[in-house]
Each structure stands twice: as C-alpha cells, then as structure tokens.
N, C-alpha and C positions, 0 to 999 in steps of 0.2 A: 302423346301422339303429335300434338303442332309444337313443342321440342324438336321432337325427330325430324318432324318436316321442316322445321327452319332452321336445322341443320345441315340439311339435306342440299337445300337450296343454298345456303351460305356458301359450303362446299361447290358446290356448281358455278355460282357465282367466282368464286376463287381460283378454279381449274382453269373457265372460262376470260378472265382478265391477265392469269399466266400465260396464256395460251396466244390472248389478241397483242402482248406486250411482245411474246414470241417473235411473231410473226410481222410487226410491226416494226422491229428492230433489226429484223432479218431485209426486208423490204428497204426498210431507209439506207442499208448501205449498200446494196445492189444499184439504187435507185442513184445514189450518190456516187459508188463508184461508175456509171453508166455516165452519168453526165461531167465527169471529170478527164471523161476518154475523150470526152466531144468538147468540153471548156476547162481547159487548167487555172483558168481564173478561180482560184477558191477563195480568196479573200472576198472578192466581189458576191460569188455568190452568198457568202453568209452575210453581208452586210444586205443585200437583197430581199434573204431569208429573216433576219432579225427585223428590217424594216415593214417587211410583210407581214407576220408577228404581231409587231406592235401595232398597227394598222387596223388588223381585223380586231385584237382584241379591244382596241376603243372604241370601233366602231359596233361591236357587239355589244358595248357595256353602254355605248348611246342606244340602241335599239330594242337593248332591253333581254339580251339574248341570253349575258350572264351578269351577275352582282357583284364582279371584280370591281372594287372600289379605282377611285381618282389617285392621281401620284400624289403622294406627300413626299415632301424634301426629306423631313426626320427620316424617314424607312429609305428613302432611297439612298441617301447616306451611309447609311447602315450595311448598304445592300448593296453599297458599288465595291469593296474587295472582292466580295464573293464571284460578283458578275464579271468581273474580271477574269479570276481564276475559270469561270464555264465557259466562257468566250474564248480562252485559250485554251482548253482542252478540245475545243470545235473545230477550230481552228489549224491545231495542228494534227486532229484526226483528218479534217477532209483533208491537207497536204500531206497523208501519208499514204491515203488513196488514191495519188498518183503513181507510188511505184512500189507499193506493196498490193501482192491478191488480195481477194475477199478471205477465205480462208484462214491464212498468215495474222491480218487487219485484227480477227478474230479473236483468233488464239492470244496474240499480244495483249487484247483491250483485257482478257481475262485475269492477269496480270494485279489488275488496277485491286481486287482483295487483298494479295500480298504484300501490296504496296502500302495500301489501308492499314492492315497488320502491324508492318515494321511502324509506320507512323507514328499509330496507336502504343508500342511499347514506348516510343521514346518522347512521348509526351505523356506518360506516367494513366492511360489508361490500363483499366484494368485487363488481366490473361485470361483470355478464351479457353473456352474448351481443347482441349484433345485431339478430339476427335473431329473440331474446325483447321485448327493447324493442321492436320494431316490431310484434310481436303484442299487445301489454298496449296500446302506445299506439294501434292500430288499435282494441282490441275500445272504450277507453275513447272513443275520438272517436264508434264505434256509439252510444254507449248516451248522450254528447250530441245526437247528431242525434235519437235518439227521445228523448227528454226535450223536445225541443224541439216533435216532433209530437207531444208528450201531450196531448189536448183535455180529459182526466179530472184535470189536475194537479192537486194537492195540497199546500202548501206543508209542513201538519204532515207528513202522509206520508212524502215526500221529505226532510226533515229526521230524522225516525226510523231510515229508511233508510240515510242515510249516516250517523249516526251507532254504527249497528251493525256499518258497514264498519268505523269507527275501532275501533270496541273488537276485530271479529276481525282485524283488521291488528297491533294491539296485545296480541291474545291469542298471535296465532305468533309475533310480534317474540322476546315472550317467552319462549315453550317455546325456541323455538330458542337462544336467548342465556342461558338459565339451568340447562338441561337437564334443568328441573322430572321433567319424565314420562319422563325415561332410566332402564328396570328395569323399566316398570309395564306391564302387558296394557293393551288398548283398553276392556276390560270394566272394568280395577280404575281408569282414570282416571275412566272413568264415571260408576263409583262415588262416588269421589273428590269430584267433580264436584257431582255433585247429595248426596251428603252435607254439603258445608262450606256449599253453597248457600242449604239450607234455612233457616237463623237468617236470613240478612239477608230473606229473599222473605218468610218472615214475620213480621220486622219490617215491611217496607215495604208488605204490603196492608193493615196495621193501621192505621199510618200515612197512607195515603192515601185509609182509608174504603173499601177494597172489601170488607175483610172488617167482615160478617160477612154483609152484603147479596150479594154473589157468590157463596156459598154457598147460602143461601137461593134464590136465582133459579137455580141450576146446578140442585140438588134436585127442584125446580119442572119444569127441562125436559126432567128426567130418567123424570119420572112421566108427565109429556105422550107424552115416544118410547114408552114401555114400554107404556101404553095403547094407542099407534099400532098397536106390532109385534103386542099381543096381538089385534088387531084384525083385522090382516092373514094371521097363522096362522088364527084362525077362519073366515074368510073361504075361504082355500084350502083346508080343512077340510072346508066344509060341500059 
C-alpha cells in the first residue's frame, strides 16, 4: 500500500515539475521577447542577467539560503568551454528575438534534438531507437513546413536562431563527452556559468558600442516605468 502511494506521489511530483518547467519556459520567452520590443540591447541585457545571477547566488550561499559551494579555479577551468558554448547559445537566442515571432523562435529551438542526433552519430555515440528517430525527424519536417508558411520571415532572425541551436547542440555534445558538471548542484553550475561569463559579455558590449549607450537608455526606461507605476498606485489611491 505505501508503494502504491509513493508512487503515486512521485508521479504527481513528476507531471507537476513537467508542467512548472512548461510554463516556465513558455513565460521566459514571452517575457524576453516583450522586452526586446522595448530594448534591442540583448547583449547588455544577458550580461545584466548573468551578473544578477551570480549575485544572488553568492549572496544566498552567504546567508545561508543554499550549500552551493565557493569558486574553485580547478572546476572553473574545467567549466569555462562549456560556459562559453551556454553563453552563446543565450545570446544568440535573445538576437533572434528580435525579428523572429514567438511561435517560429519555437518551433526552430525544437530542432536542437536533431541537431543532438546527427552530432551524436558522428562522434561515434551509439543508435537510438526507431521509434526516437522518427519523432526528432517528424517534429523537424513540423517546423519546415511552418518555416515555410512564415509570412513574417526573417532572414537575420532565422539565422540567429539556428545558430543558438548549434551552440546548444554543442553545449550538451559537450557536458556529456567531458563530464564538465559531474559533482556540481544545478545552482553551483549556474553560478559557474554566469561567473566565467562575465569577462568576455563585457568585453563584447564594449566592443560593439553598446556599452555605454545601453545603459544610459535602460536608466531612461527605468525612470519612465517607475513614473508609470507611481502613477497608477496614486490613482488607485485616490
């Protein structure tokens, strides 16, 4: 009987983390394509977002919030190709959310299995099932037939797009084949992550002129909202 039942709950447990990952993931890119309508600075903002990131998660692990350990150089060594490769797949997902829809963004990132797949064959892992090839090359024939009804296509877009497939194709190629992140929490990769990141993001919005103007305009429309909000609390106020 408490078999069954912690069965029961595992199950639930399981539906319910597919479910919040769902929705989670659906969210982030509404959320991101919304703010890329109002700031085409995307470099800025993930250098922003990584910096935020690393931030909270030190100061959680001062406060006692989680047990992600301290930077060690060995692991972070270890762990800067990989970061690399996630950084770039961020990166040119949010600039491909500038001129591809949500929808399209979608269907493309779906891709990233197939991609996996062929990888997989030619770095001598082993053949899948059957009946997984025939779903990876089902979803990808999907998502050419709607590429094909895109009326809104985008040539930069679409090009951003797949090329964030190649880097996260490229990013699990390699966790998987190198065993970078075997030892670490999902928190301390994290970290990880947006720690080794930082140098090159802020080399490259130096580099490409966003900084020091993307700042200044982010500042700008920060004061703009905050005006809004304090506009609208008064309002319900009065």
């Amino acid at each position: 009987m408490d078999t069954r039942s912690d069965a029961e709950s595992s199950s639930f447990l399981s539906l319910f983390a597919a479910l919040s990952y769902g929705i989670a993931s659906m969210a982030m890119v509404f959320i991101n394509k919304a703010i890329l309508m109002q700031y085409a600075h995307s470099m800025t903002l993930l250098t922003l977002q990584q910096l935020a990131t690393a931030l909270l998660i030190h100061f959680g692990r001062q406060m006692g919030y989680t047990k992600a350990k301290g930077v060690d150089f060995t692991t972070a060594k270890r762990l800067l190709p990989v970061s690399l490769f996630y950084n770039a797949n961020v990166a040119f997902a949010l600039a491909s959310l500038k001129g591809v829809n949500i929808p399209m963004y979608i269907a493309i990132k779906r891709l990233t299995p197939l991609a996996v797949l062929i990888a997989g064959f030619f770095s001598g892992k082993g053949k899948p099932t059957t009946q997984v090839i025939l779903s990876v090359l089902l979803t990808a024939a999907g998502v050419i037939v709607a590429a094909m009804g895109d009326f809104s296509f985008d040539l930069f877009g679409y090009s951003m797009a797949l090329t964030s497939v190649f880097f996260q194709t490229m990013y699990l190629v390699l966790v998987e084949k190198s065993g970078a992140e075997d030892g670490l929490s999902s928190v301390e990769i994290m970290f990880y992550n947006s720690f080794l990141s930082l140098p090159f993001l802020l080399f490259l919005i130096i580099v490409t002129g966003e900084f020091p103007n993307s700042l200044s305009l982010l500042f700008a429309k920060v004061r703009i909202y905050s005006h809004f909000l304090q506009i609208v609390i008064h309002l319900r106020l009065c």
